[in-house]
C-alpha positions as CSV (number, residue, x, y, z in Angstrom):
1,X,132.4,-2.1,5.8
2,X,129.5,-4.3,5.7
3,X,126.1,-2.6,4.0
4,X,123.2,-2.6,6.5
5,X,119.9,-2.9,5.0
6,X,117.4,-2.3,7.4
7,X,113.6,-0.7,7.1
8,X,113.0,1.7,8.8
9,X,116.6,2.7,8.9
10,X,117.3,2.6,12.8
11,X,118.6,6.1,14.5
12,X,122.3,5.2,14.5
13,X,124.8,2.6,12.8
14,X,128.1,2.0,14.4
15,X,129.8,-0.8,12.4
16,X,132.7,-2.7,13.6
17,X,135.2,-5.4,12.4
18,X,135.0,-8.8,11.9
19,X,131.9,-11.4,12.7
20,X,129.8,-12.7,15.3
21,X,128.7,-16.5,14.0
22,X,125.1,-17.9,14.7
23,X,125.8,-21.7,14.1
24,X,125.8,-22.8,17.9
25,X,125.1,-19.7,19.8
26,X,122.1,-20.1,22.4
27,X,119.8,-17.8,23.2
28,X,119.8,-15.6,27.0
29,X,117.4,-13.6,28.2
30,X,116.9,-11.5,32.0
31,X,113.5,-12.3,33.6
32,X,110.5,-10.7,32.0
33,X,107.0,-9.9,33.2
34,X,105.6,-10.4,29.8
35,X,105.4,-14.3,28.9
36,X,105.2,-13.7,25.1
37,X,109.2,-13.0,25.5
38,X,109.7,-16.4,26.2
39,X,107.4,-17.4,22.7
40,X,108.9,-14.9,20.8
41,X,112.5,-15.9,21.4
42,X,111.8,-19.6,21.3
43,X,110.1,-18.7,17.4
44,X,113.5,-16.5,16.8
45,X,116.0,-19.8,18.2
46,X,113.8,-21.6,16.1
47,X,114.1,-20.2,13.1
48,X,118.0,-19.9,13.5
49,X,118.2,-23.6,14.3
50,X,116.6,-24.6,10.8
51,X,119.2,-22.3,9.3
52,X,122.0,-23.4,10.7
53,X,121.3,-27.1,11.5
54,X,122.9,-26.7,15.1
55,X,120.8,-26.7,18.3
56,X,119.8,-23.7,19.5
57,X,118.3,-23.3,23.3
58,X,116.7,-20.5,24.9
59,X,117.4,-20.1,28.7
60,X,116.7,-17.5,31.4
61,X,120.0,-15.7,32.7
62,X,121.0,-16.9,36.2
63,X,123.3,-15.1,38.5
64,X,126.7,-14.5,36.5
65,X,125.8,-16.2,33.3
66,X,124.7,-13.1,32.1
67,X,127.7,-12.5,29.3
68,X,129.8,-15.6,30.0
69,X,129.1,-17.5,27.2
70,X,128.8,-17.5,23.8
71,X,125.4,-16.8,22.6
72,X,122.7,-13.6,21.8
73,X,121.9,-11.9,25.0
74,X,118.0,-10.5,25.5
75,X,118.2,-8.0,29.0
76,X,116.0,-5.7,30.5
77,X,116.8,-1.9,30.9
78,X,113.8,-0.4,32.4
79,X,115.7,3.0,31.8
80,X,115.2,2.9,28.2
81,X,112.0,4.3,26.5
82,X,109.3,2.4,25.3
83,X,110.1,0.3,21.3
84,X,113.5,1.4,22.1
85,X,116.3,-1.1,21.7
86,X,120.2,-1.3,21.7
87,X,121.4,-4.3,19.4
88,X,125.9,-4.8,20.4
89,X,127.3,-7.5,18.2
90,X,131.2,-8.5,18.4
91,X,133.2,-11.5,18.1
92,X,132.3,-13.4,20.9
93,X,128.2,-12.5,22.1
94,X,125.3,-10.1,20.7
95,X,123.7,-8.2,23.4
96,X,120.1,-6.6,23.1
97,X,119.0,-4.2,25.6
98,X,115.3,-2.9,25.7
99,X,113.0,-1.8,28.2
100,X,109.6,-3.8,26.8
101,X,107.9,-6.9,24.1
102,X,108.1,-4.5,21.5
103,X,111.6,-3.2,22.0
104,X,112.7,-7.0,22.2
105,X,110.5,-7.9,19.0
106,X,112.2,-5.0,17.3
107,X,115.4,-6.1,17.6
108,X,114.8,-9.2,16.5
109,X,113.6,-8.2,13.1
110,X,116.7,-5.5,12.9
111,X,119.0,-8.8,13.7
112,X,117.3,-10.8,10.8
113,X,117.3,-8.1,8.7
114,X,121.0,-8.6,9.1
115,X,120.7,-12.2,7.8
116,X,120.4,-13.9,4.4
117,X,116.9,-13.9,3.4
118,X,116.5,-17.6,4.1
119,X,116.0,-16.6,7.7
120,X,112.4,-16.0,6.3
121,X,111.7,-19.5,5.3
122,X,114.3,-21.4,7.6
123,X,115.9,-22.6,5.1
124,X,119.5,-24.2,5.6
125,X,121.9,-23.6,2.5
126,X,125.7,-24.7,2.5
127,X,127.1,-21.1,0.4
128,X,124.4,-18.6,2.9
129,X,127.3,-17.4,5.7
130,X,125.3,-17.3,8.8
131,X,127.1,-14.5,10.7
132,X,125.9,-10.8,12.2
133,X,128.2,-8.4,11.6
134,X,130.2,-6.2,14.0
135,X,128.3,-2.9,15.0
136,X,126.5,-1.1,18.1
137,X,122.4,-0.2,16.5
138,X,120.5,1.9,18.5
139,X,117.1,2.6,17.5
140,X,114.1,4.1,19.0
141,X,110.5,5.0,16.7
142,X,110.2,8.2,15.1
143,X,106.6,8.0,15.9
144,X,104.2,6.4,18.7
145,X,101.5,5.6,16.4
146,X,102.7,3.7,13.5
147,X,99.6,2.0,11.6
148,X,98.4,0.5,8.8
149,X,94.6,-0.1,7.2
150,X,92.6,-2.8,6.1
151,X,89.4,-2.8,4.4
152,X,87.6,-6.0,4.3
153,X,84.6,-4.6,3.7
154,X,84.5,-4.2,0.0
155,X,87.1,-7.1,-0.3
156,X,87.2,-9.8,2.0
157,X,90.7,-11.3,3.3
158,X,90.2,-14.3,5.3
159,X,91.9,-14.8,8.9
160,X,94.9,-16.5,6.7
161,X,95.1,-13.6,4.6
162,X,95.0,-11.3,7.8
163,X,97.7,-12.9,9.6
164,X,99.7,-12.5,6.7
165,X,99.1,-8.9,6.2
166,X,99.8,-8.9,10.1
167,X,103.5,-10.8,9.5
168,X,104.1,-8.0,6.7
169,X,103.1,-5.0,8.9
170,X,105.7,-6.3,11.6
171,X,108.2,-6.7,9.5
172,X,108.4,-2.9,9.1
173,X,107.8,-2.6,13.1
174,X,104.2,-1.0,12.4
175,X,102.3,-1.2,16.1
176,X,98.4,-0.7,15.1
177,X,96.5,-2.2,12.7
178,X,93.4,-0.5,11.4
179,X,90.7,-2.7,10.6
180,X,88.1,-1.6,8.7
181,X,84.9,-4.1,9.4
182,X,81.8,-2.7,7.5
183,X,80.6,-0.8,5.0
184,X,78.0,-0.4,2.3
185,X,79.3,-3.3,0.6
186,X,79.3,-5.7,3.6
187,X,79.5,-6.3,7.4
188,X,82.1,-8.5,8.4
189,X,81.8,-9.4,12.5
190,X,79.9,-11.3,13.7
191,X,77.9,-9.7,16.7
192,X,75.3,-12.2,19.0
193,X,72.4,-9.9,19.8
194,X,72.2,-8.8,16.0
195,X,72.5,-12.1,13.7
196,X,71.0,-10.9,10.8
197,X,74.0,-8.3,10.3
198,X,76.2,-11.5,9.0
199,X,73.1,-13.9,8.2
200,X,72.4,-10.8,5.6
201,X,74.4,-8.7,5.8
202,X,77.9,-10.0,4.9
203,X,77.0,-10.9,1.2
204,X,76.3,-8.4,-1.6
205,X,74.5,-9.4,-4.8
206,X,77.6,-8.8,-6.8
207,X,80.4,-6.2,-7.5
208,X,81.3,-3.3,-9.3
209,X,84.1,-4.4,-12.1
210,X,84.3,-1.3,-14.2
211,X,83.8,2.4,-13.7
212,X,79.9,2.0,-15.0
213,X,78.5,2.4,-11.8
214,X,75.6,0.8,-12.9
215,X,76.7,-2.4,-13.6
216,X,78.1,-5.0,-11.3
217,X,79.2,-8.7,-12.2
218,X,76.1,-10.4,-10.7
219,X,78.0,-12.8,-8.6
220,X,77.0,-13.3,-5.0
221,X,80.3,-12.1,-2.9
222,X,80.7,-12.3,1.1
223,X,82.5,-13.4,4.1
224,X,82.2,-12.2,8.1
225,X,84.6,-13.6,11.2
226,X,83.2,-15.1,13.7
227,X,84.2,-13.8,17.1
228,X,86.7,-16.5,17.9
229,X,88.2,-15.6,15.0
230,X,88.3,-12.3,15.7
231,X,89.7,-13.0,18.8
232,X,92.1,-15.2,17.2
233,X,93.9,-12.4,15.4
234,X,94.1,-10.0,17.8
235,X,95.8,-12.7,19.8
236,X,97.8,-12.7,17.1
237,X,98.9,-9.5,16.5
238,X,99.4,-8.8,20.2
239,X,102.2,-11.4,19.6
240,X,103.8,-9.2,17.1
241,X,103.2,-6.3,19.4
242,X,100.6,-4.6,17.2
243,X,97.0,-3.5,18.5
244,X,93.8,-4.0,16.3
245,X,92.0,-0.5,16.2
246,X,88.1,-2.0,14.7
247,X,86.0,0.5,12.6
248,X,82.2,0.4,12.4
249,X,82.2,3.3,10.2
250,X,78.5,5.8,10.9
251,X,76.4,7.2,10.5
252,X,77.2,6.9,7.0
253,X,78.2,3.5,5.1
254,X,75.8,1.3,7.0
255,X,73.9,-0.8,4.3
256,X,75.4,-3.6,5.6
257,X,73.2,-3.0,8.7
258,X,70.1,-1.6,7.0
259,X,69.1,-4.2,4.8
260,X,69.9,-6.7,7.2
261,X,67.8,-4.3,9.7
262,X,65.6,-1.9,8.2
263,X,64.3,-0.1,10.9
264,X,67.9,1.3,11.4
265,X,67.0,3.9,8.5
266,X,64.2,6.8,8.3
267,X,62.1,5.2,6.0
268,X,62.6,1.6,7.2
269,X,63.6,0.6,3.4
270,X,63.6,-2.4,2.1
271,X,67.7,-1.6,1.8
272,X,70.5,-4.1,0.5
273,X,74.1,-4.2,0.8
274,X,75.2,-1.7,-2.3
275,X,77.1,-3.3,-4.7
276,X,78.5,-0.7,-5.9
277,X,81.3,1.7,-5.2
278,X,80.8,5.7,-3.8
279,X,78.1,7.2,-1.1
280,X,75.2,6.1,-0.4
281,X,72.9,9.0,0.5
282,X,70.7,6.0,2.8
283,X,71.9,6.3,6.1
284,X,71.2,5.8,9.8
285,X,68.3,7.6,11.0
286,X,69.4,9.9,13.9
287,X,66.1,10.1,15.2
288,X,65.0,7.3,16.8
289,X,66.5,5.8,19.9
290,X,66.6,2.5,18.4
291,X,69.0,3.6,16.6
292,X,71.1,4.5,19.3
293,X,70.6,1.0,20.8
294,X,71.4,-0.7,18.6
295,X,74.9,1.0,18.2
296,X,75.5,0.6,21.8
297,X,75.0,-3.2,21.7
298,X,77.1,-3.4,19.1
299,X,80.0,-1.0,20.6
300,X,79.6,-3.4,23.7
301,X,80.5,-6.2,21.9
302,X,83.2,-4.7,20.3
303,X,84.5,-3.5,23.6
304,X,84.4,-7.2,24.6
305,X,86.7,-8.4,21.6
306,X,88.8,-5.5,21.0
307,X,91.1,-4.3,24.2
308,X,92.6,-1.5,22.2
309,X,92.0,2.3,24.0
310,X,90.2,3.0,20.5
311,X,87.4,2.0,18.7
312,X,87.3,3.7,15.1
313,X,83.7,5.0,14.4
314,X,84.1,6.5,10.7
315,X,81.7,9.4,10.9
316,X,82.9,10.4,6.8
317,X,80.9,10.6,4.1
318,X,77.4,11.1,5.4
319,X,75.0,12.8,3.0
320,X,72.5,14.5,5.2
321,X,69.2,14.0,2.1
322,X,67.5,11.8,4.2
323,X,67.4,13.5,7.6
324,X,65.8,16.7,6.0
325,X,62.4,14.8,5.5
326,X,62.5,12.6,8.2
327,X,60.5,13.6,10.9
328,X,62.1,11.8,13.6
329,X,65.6,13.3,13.0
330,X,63.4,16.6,12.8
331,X,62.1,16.0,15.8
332,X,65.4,15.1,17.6
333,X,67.3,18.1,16.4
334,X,64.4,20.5,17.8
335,X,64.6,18.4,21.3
336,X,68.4,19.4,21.4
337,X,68.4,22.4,19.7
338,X,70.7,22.0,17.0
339,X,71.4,24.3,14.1
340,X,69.4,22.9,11.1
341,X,72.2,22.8,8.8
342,X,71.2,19.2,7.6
343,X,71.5,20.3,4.0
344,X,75.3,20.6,3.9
């Protein structure tokens, strides 16, 4: 019985006997509304064409070729639920049933997760037997949401680095990616009506190394994306099926912003981006309504770059010190008649 070693272990293994061989099988697949198919099959024939030196082609099924030749078989059953996939391998053909991109791009990692490693680097080698074995795999997600998190904030990953971190998270079939864009420590987008936020605010005079929070290594330390870039990887991830949730985390964690705009706090500073680790108890003043226009600028641009359904705002970790003596958040909580529980 051959040993299956896939993460995250799919719902059910059926194995069965014998071999299905790679070295000369093309690749099918059934019309599809979504044109990264196409691309993302082209990558996988690729891929199996380094490995085992023989041509590999990717065509669209037509009338009764669907099944009548040797090859890997991609087809489209709407009845199935979303990220779900069916993976049947014998002898002759593989057949992968699915009803969407992500139940397709699923699939494709369970099937290489079924090859020698060198499927990862395309790699030919004359003793790696390039072969699926026997089995029926059918596999749907435990979850719906299925992220992971980034902070480039307090350490910057460039967009290599990113789409890296991006290749990593689908190899495990995650489908969001967190992305965690400022902080204290450093704003990292680039946003058109507010320059300064990366002219300023991206770099930090240096960095905490040890737990003496009142030391730091004295070295200047940055980096921001531009928005092509930005756009850039969430292009990118989309391709992988995941979706790029952005965090501007506030009211709290904003130094980034204040010292590169100091009217955004109640005592208009001077601020600069902490270089240091924990809470800052300078935050964004609550008060004043250009406060609240700035953020909306900013969220507008976000909106612009980002087409997930959420934008991640933070709201953790905001030490209320400053909004006790400042007398337009004062004022603000008396025109809305809040509680004046500011000192919690």
């Amino acid at each position: 019985v051959p040993e299956f070693n896939i993460i995250p272990e799919p719902e059910s293994i059926t194995p069965g006997v014998g071999f299905f061989k790679l070295s000369g099988a093309d690749v099918y697949h059934s019309a599809s509304a979504d044109p990264r198919l196409h691309d993302a099959l082209l990558s996988f024939a690729s891929s199996i064409q380094a490995c085992t030196g023989k041509l590999t082609r990717v065509e669209e099924i037509v009338g009764s070729m669907a099944g009548s030749r040797k090859g890997i078989y991609f087809l489209s059953e709407p009845s199935m639920s979303p990220e779900s996939y069916r993976i049947e391998v014998n002898k002759k053909k593989t057949v992968v049933k699915a009803s969407d991109y992500n139940g397709f791009l699923y699939a494709i990692t369970t099937i290489k997760q079924m090859l020698p490693e060198n499927i990862y680097t395309e790699t030919a080698s004359e003793d790696v037997k390039w072969a699926l074995p026997c089995c029926v795999i059918v596999d749907k997600p435990q979850f719906t949401y299925r992220g992971l998190h980034l902070d480039v904030a307090r350490h910057f990953f460039d967009v290599s680095q990113v789409k890296h971190y991006l290749d990593v998270a689908a190899m495990y079939k995650i489908n969001r990616f967190h992305w965690h864009l400022t902080e204290d420590q450093g704003w990292r987008i680039e946003i058109k009506k507010y320059p300064r936020l990366t002219q300023v605010g991206s770099v930090r005079a240096g960095t905490q190394q040890t737990r003496d929070r009142s030391k730091n290594d004295g070295k200047p330390y940055g980096g921001f994306y531009t928005q092509d870039q930005i756009r850039d990887v969430v292009d990118y991830a989309s391709k992988l099926g995941i979706t790029v949730i952005p965090e501007i985390d506030l009211p709290g964690h904003m130094l980034g912003a204040m010292a590169s705009y100091p009217w955004l706090g109640c005592s208009g500073g001077p601020y600069s981006v902490a270089t240091r680790w924990g809470v800052s108890t300078q935050v964004l003043c609550a008060g004043k309504e250009s406060t609240y226009e700035f953020l909306f600028n900013v969220l507008d641009e976000l909106c612009e770059l980002f087409p997930s359904e959420y934008i991640h705002i933070g709201g953790d970790e905001c030490p209320k010190k400053e909004w006790e003596s400042c007398p337009a958040c004062q004022a603000k909580m008396d025109a809305l008649g809040l509680v004046s529980d500011e000192k919690g």
